[in-house]
Structures are given as structure tokens and as C-alpha cells.
C-alpha positions as a LaTeX table, in Angstrom:
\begin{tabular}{lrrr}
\hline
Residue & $x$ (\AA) & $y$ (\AA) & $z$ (\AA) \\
\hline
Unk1 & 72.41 & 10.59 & 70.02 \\
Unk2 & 70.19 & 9.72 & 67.51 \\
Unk3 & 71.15 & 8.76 & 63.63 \\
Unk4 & 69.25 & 10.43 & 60.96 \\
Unk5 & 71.41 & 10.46 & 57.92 \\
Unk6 & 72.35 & 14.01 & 58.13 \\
Unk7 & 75.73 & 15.93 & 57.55 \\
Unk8 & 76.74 & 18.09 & 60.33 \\
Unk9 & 78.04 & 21.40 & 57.96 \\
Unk10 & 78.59 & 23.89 & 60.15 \\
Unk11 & 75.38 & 24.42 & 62.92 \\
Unk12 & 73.20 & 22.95 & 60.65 \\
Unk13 & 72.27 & 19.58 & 59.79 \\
Unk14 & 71.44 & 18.85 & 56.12 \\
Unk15 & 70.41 & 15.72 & 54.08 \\
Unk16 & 73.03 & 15.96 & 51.05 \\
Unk17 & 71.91 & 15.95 & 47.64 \\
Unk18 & 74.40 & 13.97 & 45.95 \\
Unk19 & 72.16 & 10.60 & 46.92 \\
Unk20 & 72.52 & 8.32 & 49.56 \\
Unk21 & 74.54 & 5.44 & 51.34 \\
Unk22 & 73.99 & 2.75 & 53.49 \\
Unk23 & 76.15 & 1.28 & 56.34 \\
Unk24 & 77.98 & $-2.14$ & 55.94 \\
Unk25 & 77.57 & $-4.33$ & 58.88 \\
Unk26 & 79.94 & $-7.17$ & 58.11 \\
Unk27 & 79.36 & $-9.43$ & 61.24 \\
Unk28 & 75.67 & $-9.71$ & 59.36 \\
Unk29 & 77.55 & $-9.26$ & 55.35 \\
Unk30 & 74.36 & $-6.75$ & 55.05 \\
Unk31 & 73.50 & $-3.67$ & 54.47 \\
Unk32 & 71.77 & $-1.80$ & 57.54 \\
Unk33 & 68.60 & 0.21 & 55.86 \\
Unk34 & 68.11 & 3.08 & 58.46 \\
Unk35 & 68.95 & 5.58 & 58.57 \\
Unk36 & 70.10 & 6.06 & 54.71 \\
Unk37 & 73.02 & 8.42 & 55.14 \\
Unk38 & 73.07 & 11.81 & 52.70 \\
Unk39 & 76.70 & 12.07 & 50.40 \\
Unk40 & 78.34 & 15.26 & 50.02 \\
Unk41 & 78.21 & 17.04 & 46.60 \\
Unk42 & 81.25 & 19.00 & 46.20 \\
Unk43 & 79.72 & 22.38 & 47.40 \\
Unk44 & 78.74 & 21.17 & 50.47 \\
Unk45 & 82.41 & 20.03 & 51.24 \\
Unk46 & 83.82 & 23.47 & 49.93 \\
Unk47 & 80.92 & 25.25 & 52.55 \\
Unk48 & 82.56 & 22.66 & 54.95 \\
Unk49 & 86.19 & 23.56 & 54.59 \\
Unk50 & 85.28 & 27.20 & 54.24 \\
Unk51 & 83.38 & 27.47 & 57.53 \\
Unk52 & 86.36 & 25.33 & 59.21 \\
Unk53 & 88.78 & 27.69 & 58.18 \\
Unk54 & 86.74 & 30.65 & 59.29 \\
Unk55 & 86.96 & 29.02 & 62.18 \\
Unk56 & 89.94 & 28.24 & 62.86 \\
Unk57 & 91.56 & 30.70 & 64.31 \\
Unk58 & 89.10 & 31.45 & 66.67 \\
Unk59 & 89.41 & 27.96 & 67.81 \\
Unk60 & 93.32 & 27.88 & 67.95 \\
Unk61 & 92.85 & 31.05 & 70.08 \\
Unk62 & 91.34 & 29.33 & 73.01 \\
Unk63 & 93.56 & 28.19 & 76.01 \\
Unk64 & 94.80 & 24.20 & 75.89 \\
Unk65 & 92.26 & 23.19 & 78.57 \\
Unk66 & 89.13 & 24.92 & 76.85 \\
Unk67 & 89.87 & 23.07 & 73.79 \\
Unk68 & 90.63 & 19.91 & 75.52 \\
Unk69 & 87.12 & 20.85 & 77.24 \\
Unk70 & 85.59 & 21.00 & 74.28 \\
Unk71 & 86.37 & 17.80 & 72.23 \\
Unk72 & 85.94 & 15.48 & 75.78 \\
Unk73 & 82.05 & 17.40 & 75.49 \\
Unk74 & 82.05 & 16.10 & 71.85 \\
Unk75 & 83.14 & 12.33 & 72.70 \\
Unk76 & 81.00 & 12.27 & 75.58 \\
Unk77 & 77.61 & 13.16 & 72.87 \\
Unk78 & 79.04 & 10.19 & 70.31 \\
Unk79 & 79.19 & 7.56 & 73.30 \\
Unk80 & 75.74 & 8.56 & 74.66 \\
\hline
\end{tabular}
């Protein structure tokens, strides 16, 4: 997986407008430059909940072992 700095609201990836951030690394006490990571303005955190919510139910419909599926599928794309 690559880093670009983007939220993940919803399907879509989006930059943030509310400016940027920078990761700590503190085995270095430095900043790491790239990628510059977007911060949430308020309306993209209220489209956020809102689509979470929407989908909820949907989600909480699905048997144990499809949902278990699904967030092992989700860990194995953040280790890799």
C-alpha cells in the first residue's frame, strides 16, 4: 500500500482542506516530510459519520464469518 496523504471518506480518497500534518518519527526526534497528510475539516468528518451510519446496518446484517472475512482482507492491505 502506498501513502499519499489522503483520507479514505467513504470510496473515495480526498486530500482534506483543513491543511496538512506531518508524521513524528521519534527514534529520529523528526518530522518525516512525505507524504504530508490532509486534516479533516468538520464536514468531511460529518460526510464520514454519515456514510458510516448509512452503512451500518447493512454491515451488521452480514453473517459473523463474512464480517470477520472482511476486516482479515483489510489487515492483510495495511501489512502489505
Amino acid at each position: 500500500m502506498q501513502l499519499t496523504g489522503e483520507m479514505l471518506i467513504g470510496p473515495e480518497a480526498v486530500a482534506g482542506s483543513a491543511g496538512t500534518l506531518h508524521a513524528f518519527d521519534p527514534t529520529k526526534g523528526a518530522t518525516i516530510d512525505a507524504p504530508a497528510f490532509g486534516v479533516a475539516t468538520q464536514a468531511d468528518v460529518e460526510r464520514a459519520c454519515e456514510l458510516a451510519r448509512d452503512a451500518f446496518d447493512a454491515y451488521r446484517a452480514q453473517p459473523l464469518a463474512a464480517r470477520a472475512a472482511f476486516l482479515e482482507a483489510i489487515a492483510d492491505e495495511i501489512v502489505a
